[in-house]
N, C-alpha and C positions, 0 to 999 in steps of 0.2 A: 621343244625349242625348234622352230620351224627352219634356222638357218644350218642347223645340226642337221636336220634331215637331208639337204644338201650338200653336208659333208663340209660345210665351211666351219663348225664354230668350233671346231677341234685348231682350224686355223688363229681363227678370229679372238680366238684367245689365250695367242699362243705367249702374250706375255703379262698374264694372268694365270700362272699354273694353278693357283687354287682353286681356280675355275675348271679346272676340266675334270671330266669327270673321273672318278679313282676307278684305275685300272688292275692297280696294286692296289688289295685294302690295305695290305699290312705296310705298304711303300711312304717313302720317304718323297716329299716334290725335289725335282732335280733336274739340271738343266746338263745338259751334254752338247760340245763343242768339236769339232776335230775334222777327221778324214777318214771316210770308208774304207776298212781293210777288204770285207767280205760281204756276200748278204749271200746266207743260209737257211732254204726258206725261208721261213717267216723268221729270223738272229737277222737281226744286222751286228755287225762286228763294226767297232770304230776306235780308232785307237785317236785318243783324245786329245787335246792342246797342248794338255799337262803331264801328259807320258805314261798314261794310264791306257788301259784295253778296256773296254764295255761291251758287253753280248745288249742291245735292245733288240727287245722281243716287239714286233708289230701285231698290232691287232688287228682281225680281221676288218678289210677294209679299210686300211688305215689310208689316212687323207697325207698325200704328198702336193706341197709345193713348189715349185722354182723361185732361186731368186732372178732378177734380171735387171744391168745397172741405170743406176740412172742419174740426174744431175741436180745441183742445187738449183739450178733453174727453173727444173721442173717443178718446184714445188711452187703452189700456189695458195694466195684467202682462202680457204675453204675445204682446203683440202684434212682430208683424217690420217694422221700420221704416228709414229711411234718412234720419239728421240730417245735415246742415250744420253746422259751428259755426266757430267763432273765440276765439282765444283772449282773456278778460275780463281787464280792469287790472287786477281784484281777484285776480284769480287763479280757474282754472276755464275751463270753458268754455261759453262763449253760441250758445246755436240759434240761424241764420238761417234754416232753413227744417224743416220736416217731411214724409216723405213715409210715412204708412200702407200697407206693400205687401200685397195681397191675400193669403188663405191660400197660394193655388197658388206663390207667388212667395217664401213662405218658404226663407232661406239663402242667398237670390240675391245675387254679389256680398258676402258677406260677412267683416266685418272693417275695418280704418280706413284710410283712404289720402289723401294730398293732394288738396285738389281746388281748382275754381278759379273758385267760385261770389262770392267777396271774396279779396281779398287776404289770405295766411296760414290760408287756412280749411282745413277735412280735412270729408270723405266720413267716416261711420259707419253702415256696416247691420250691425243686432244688434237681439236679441232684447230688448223693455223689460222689464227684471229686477224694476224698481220704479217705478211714477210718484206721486208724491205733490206734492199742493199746498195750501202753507199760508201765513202772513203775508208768506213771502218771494218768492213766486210758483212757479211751477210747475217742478219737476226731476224727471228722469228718468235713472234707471240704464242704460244700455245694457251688455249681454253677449254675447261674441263669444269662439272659440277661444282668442284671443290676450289676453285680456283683460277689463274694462271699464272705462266710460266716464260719468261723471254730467257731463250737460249741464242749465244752466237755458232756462228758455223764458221768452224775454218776453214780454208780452200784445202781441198784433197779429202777431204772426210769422207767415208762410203757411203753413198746413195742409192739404195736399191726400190724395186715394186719387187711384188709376185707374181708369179706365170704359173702356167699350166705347167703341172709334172705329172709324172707316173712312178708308180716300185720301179720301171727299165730305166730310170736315171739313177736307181740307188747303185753307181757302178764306183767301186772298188780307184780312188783317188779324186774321188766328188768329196767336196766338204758339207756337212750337214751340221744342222742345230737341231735340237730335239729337247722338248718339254716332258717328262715323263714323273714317274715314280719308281725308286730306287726299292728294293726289295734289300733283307736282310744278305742274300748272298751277292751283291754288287751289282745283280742283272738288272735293268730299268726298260719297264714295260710303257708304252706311250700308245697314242692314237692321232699322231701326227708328225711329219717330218719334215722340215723344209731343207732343200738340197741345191746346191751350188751346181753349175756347170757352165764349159766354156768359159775357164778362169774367176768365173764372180764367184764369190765368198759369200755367204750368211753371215754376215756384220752382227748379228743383235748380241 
C-alpha cells in the first residue's frame, strides 16, 4: 500500500480499526481516549476518560499526528471528512464532532460504521456532497459508496484537521486518541497516535 509507505495509512485509517494492520495477533481492536501520564520509551502511559491506566506499547516508527482547530466554515463541497453523530429526537442525525481529513488521506476508512465516541453514535468518512447553512443551522450531505448521509451541526461542535507531529509531542497532559489492539493483559499495542496540543482535544 503505497500511502503506508509514507506512513499515512496507519492515519488514514484511523477510524477503520479493522483495517490496520494487527499488531497484537492475539489483541483485541480497541480505541483509547484520555491524557498522557508518561511516555517510557517506547509505553506510553495514559490514564483514560473512564479512570482507567493503559501502558500503549508504540511500534517502531509509529506514525504521530496533531490535531489543530478548525471551524464549520471551513468545511467545504468536496471536501473528505469523518463525522460523529447521534441520532436526533427529531429525527436525523446530529454531529458530535468533525474531523477535515487532508487531501493525501482522501477515501481513508470510508463509509459508516458504529463507533463509540457517545453512546448510539456511528463513524462516517465520506465525501461532503453539499454543505449549506441557513436559519436552521449548518447541514451537511455526506457521500460514500454505500450511500449518503445528511447530518446537522450544532454551533460549538469540535472541528478539527491534522498537522504535523512527532513522539516530542507525546508530553505528559497532551490528550491522545489511539486505535490499537488490546492484548490479554490490558496493554494495547498500536501503530498510530494522534495527539492534542496547545488546548485542542482529539474529538473522535
Amino acid at each position: 500500500m503505497r500511502t503506508f509507505a509514507k506512513g499515512v495509512i496507519a492515519l488514514g485509517v484511523l477510524f477503520n480499526c479493522a483495517a490496520l494492520p494487527a499488531v497484537a495477533q492475539d489483541g483485541q481492536p480497541t480505541r483509547v481516549r484520555g491524557t498522557i501520564a508518561s511516555l517510557d520509551g517506547s509505553t506510553l502511559n495514559v490514564d483514560t476518560r473512564e479512570g482507567a491506566k493503559v501502558a500503549i506499547k508504540l511500534a517502531d516508527g509509529v506514525a504521530v499526528k496533531g490535531v489543530r482547530a478548525a471551524k464549520i466554515s471551513d468545511i467545504k463541497t468536496g471536501d473528505f471528512v469523518g463525522v460523529a453523530s447521534v441520532p436526533q429526537s427529531g429525527g436525523g442525525d446530529g454531529a458530535v464532532e468533525v474531523l477535515i481529513f487532508p487531501a493525501a488521506m482522501r477515501g481513508a476508512g470510508e463509509g459508516t460504521r458504529p463507533w463509540d465516541v457517545q453512546p448510539n453514535s456511528t463513524m462516517t468518512n465520506a465525501t461532503v456532497a453539499n454543505a449549506v447553512t441557513n436559519v436552521d443551522g449548518a447541514k451537511l450531505t455526506l457521500k460514500y459508496p454505500q450511500g449518503e448521509k445528511t447530518v446537522t451541526l450544532p454551533d460549538g461542535i469540535p472541528v478539527v484537521t491534522l498537522a504535523d507531529a512527532s513522539t516530542a509531542d507525546l508530553k505528559p497532559g497532551n490528550k491522545v486518541f489511539v486505535s490499537g489492539m488490546k492484548a490479554a493483559d490490558g496493554t494495547v499495542a498500536t501503530k498510530s497516535v494522534v495527539v492534542g496540543d496547545k488546548g485542542v482535544v482529539p474529538p473522535m
